[in-house]
C-alpha positions in Angstrom: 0.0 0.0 0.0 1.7 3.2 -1.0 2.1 5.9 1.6 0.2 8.8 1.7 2.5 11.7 0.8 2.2 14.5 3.5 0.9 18.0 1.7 0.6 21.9 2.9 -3.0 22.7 4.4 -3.3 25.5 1.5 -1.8 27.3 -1.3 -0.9 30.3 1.2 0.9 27.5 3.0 2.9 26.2 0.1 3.6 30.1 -1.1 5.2 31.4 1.9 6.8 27.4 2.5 8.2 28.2 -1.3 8.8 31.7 -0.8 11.1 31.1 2.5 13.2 28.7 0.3 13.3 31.0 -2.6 14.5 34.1 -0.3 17.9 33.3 1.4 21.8 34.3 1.2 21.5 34.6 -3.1 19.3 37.3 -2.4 20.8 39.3 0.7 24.5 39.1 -0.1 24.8 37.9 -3.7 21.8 40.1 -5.7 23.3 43.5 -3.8 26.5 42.8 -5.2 25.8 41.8 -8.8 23.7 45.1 -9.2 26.4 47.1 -7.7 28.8 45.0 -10.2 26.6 45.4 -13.1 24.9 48.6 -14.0 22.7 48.9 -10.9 19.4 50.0 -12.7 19.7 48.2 -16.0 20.8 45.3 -14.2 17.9 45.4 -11.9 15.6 46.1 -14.9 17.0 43.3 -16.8 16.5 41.0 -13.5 13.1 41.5 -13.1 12.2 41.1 -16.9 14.1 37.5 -17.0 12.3 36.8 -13.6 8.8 37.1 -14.7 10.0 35.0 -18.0 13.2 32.6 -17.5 12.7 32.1 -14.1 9.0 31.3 -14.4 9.2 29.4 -16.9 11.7 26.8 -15.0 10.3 27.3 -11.3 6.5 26.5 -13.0 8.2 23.0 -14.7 9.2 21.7 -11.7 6.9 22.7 -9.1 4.1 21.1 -12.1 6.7 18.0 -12.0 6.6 17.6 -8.3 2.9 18.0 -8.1 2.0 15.6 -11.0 4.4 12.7 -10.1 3.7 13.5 -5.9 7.4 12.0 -6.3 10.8 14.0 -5.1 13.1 14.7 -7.7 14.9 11.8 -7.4 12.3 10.0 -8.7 10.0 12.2 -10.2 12.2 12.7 -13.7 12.0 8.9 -14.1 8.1 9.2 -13.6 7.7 11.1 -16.3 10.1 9.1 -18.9 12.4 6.3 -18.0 15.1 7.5 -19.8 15.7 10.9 -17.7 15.7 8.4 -14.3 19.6 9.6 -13.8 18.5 13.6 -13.7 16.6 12.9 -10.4 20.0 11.4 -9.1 22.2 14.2 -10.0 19.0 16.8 -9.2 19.3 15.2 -5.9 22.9 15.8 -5.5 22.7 19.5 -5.5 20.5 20.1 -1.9 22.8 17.5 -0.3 26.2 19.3 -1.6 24.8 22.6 -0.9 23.0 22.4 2.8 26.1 21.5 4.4 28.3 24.5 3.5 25.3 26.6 3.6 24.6 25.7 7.3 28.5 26.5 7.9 27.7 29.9 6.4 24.2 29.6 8.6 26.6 29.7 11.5 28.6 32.6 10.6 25.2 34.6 10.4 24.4 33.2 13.8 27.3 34.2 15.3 27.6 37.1 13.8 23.8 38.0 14.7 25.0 37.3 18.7 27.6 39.7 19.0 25.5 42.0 17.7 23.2 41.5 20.3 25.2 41.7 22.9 26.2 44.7 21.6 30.2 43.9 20.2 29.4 45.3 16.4 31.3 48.5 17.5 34.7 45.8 18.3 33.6 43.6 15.1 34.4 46.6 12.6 37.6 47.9 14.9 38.8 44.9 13.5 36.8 43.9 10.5 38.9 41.7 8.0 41.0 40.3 11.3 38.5 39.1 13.2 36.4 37.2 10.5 39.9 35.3 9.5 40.0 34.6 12.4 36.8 33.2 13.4 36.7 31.3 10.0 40.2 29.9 10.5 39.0 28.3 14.1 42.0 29.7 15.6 40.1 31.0 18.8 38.4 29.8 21.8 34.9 27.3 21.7 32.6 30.3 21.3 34.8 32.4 18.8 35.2 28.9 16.8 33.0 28.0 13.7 31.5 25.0 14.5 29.5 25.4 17.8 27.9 27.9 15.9 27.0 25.2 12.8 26.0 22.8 15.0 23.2 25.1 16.5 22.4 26.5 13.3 22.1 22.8 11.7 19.7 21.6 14.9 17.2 24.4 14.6 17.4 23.4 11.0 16.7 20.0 11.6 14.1 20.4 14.5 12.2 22.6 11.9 12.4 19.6 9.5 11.6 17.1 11.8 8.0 18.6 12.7 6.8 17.8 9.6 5.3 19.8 6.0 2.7 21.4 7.6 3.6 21.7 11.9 7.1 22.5 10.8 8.3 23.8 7.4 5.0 25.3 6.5 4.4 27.3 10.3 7.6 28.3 10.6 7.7 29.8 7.4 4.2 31.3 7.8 5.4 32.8 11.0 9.1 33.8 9.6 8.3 35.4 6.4 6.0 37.9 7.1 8.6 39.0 9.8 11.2 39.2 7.1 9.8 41.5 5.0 8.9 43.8 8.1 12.4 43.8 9.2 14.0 44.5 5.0 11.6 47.6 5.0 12.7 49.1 8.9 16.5 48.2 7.5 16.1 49.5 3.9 14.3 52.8 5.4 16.9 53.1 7.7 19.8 53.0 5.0 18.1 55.6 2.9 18.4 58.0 5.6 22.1 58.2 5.4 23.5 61.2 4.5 25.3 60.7 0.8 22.7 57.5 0.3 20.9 59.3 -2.2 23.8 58.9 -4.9 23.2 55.0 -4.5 19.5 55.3 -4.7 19.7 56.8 -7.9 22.7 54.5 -9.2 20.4 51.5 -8.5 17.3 52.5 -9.1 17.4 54.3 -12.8 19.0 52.4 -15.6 21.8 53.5 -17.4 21.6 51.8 -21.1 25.1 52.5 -21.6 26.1 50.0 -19.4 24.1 47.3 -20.8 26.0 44.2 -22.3 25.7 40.5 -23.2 27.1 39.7 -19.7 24.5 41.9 -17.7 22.2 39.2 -18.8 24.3 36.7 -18.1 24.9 37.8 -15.0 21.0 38.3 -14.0 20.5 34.8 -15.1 22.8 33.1 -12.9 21.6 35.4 -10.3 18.1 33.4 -10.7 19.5 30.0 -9.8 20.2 31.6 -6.3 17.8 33.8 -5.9 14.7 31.4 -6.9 16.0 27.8 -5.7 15.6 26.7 -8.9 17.8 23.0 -10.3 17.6 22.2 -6.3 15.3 19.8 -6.2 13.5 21.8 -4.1 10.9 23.1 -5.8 10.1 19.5 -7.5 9.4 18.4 -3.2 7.7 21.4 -2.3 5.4 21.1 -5.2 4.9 17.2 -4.7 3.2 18.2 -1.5 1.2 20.9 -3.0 -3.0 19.9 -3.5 -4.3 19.8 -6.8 -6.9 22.3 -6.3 -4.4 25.0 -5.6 -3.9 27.8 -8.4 -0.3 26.7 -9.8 0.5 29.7 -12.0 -1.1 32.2 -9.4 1.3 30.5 -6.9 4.3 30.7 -9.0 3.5 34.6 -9.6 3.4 35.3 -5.2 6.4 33.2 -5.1 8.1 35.6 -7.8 6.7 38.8 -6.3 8.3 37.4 -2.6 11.4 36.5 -4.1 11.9 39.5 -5.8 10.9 42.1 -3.5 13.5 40.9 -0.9 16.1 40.7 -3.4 15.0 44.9 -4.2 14.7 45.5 -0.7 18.6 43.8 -0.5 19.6 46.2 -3.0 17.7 49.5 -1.0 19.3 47.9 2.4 22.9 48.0 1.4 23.7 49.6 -1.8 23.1 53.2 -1.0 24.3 52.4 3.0 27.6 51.2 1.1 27.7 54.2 -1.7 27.0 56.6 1.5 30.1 54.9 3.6 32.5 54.8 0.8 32.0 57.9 -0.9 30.3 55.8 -3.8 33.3 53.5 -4.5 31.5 50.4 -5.9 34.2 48.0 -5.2 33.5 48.4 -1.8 30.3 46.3 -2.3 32.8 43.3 -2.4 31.5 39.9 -3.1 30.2 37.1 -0.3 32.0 37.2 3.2 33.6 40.3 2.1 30.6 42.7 2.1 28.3 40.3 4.7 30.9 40.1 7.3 33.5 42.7 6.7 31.9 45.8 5.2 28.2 46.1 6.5 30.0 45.9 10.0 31.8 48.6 9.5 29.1 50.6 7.9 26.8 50.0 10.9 29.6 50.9 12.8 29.0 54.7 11.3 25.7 54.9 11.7 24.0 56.9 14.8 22.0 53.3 16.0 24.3 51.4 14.1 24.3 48.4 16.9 20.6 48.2 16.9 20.4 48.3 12.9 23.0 45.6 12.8 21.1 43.4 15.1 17.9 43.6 13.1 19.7 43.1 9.8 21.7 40.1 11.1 18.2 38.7 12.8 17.0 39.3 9.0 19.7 37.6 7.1 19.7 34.6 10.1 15.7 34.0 9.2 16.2 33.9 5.2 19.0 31.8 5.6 17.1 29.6 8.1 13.6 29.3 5.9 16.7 28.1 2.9 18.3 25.6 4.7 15.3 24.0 6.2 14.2 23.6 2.5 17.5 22.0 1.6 17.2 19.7 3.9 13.8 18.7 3.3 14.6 18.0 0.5 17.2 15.9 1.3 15.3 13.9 4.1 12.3 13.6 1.3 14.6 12.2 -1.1 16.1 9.7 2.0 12.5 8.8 2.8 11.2 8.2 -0.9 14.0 5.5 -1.4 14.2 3.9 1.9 10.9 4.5 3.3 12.2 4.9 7.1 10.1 7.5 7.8 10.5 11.2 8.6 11.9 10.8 12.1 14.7 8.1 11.0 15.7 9.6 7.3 15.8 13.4 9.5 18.1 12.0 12.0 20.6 10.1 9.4 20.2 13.7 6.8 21.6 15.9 9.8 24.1 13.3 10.6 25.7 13.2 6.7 24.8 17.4 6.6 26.9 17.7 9.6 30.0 14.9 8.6 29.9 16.9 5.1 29.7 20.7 7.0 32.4 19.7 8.9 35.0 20.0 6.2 33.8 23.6 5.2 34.0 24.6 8.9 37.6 23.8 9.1 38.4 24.3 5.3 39.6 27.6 5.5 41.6 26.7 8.7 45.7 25.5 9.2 44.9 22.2 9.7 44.7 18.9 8.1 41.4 19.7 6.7 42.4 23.3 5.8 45.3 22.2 4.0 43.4 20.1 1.3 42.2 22.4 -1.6 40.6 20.6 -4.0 41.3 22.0 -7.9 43.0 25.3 -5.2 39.8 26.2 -3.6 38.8 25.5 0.4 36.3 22.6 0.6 33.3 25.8 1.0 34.2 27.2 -2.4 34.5 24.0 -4.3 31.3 22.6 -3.3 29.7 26.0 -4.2 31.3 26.2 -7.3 30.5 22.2 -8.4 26.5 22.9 -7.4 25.8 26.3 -8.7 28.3 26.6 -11.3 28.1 23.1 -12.9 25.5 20.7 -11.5 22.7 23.5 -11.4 22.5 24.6 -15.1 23.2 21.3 -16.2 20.1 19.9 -14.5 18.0 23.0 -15.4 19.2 22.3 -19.0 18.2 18.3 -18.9 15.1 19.1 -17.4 14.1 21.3 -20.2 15.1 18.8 -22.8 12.7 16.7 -20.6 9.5 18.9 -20.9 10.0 20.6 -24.0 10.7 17.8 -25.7 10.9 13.9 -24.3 7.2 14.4 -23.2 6.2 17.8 -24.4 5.0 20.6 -22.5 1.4 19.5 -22.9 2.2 17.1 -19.7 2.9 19.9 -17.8 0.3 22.6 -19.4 -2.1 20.1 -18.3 -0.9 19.9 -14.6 -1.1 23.7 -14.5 -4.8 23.8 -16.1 -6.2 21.7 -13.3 -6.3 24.4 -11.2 -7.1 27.0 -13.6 -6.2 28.8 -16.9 -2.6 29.0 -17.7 -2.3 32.9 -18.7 1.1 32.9 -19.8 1.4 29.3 -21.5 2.2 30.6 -25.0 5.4 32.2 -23.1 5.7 28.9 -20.8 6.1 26.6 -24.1 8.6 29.2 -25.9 11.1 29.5 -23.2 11.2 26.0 -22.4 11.2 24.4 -26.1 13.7 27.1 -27.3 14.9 30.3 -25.3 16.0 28.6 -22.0 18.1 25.6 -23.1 20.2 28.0 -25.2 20.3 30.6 -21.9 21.5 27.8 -19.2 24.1 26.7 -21.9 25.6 30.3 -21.9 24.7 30.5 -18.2 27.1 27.1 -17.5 29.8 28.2 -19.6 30.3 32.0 -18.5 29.6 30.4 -14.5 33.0 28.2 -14.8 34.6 30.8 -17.0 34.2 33.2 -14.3 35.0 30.9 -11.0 38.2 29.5 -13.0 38.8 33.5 -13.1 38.8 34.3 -17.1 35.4 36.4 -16.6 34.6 39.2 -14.8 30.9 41.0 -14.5 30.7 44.4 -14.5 33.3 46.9 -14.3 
């Protein structure tokens, strides 16, 4: 007798569940940085357009995937044609490379979120660049060491898992997102405040054509990958618990409209806080770690309420990143559960176990010791396995998956999913960019990613 697969109670319940997975790290740290990188308006222009097209297109494919074969994506590809079975394995591959070094990075936010609160941020930026080397390189005491930090970051995670699709993932995320978006507008109205913030306002907000090129697109597109959770898997679970009454393309749309506003309230939050501090030097809005954990210190730092602001916008990034990772890992544990049927206590408890052997290795990776010393293709364990998922694995699987739809079974399989619920508005769009636009996109999208991580590409200026 086949299981009953658990489900959301609504589509309210699956939007926010979706919408907390979607917002995370990609947007806060990662979407700031590209627009500052790229053109700031045009960039941001360009975004939204490939959002409301690209990324639709491919978030609606697999959340219709998940919802018709009520399968995870390990082995809901295979549902759908035999011959794609090995996409769900690889698929599957990219939530359990990624939530390990993402709950290391979970940790940084948590620790970093603590000192805050205790108010230290003044000390933090004294010492900016020192002290996160520091910390990173586990070279101090218990508390001002990486991995007691993980490992609380990584059980919240997991307890939120272990409550289940609709007492856990789906309550926590009804009761974090809403909070999320309350705490982006105090932060990004705070910013704008600045004296000099104006400059940066302007430099993101209104395009400048001029600065428009090949890779702004490029750029925006890979952007989408992080920004939308899309090639994860993740979307393929969440939608194989959605119901089949729910509105799927309406449900996409919130989930866009969610996703996006965070990553433009990002943008308001530190772009013109950063142009402000620096006297508009863009390279100040450095990439990753750099701006998270080394700049934005020191720009709170300069602010009058600077400790309190730094606080709220460290609780902010600790709840996106929080509503990501528990995604990740349901995914994972749906994935261990679908093949082994153990249950959702049993496949939890052996997911966190592997999450936290795997973690381990970025913890220490950047450290002097055995582990730190071992740089796969030069890179510290964190940046390789970010580099394999989202550079490689991602488009690749994103590419497959749109030779699957658009042509192995044809979009009508998943038209027809969408039109249960309702009309599909934009299906004439839907069937372009999958059949045609997309696959040519994530094949530019792969090869300018590993140009740029092997370092012969550069966005922006």
């Amino acid at each position: 007798m086949k299981k009953e697969r658990s489900s959301f109670t609504g589509r309210v319940g699956f939007v926010l569940a979706a919408a907390g997975s979607a917002v995370g790290l990609g947007n806060i740290w990662r979407f700031p940085y590209l627009a500052a990188k790229c053109g700031g308006g045009i960039f941001l222009l360009v975004y939204i357009i490939l959002a409301v097209t690209f990324g639709f297109a491919l978030m609606l494919a697999e959340v219709a995937l998940g919802r018709r074969t009520r399968l995870s994506c390990i082995g809901a590809y295979g549902a759908l044609d035999k011959r794609f079975a090995p996409l769900g394995w690889l698929a599957s591959s990219v939530p359990s490379i990624i939530v390990p070094y993402y709950c290391v990075i979970g940790g940084w936010v948590t620790k970093y979120f603590y000192e805050f609160l205790i108010g230290h941020g003044k000390l933090l930026a004294a010492d900016a660049d020192g002290y996160f080397d520091s910390f990173i390189s586990a070279s101090n005491g218990l508390l001002d060491n990486p991995m007691p930090w993980f490992f609380i970051f990584l059980l919240v995670t997991s307890l939120c898992v272990l409550g289940g699709v609709d007492k856990g993932i789906e309550k926590v995320s009804t009761f974090l997102m809403p909070i999320l978006v309350v705490l982006s507008i105090i932060v990004a109205g705070f910013s704008l405040t600045r004296p000099g913030a104006l400059e940066g306002v302007k430099y993101y907000l209104l395009p400048d054509f001029s600065r428009f090129s090949a890779m702004t697109v490029l750029a925006a597109m890979g952007q989408l990958f992080y920004s939308m959770s899309i090639a994860m898997g993740i979307m393929i679970t969440y939608g194989s618990y959605m119901k089949k009454e729910d509105n799927l393309e309406g449900s996409i749309g919130q989930i866009e409209l969610f996703d996006t506003a965070i990553a433009f309230l990002a943008g308001l939050m530190i772009i013109p806080a950063v142009f402000a501090f620096s006297g508009g030097d863009e390279s100040a809005l450095g990439k990753g770690p750099g701006l998270m954990f080394v700049t934005l210190p020191r720009v709170f730092a300069d602010m009058e309420f600077g400790g309190v602001i730094g606080t709220l916008f460290f609780l902010l990034v600790l709840f996106a990143a929080l509503t990501s990772a528990i995604s990740l890992l349901e995914t994972v544990v749906s994935i261990v559960d679908d093949k082994s049927h153990w249950g959702r206590q049993r496949s939890t408890l052996v997911s966190t176990i592997f999450v936290f052997g795997l973690g381990a290795l970025s913890c220490y990776g950047y450290g002097s010791g055995f582990i730190g010393s071992m740089k796969p293709f030069g890179m510290a364990f964190l940046d390789f396995f970010d580099f394999i998922s989202n550079s490689v694995i991602m488009p690749v699987v994103a590419f497959l998956t749109c030779m699957l739809v658009g042509w192995a079974v044809g979009t009508k399989t998943i038209c027809d999913e969408v039109e249960l619920s309702g009309p599909f508005r934009r299906k004439r769009m839907f069937e372009l960019m999958i059949r045609w636009i997309a696959p040519i996109c994530l094949v530019a999208v792969l090869v300018s990613s590993i140009l740029e991580n092997l370092g012969y590409l550069r966005y922006g200026g």
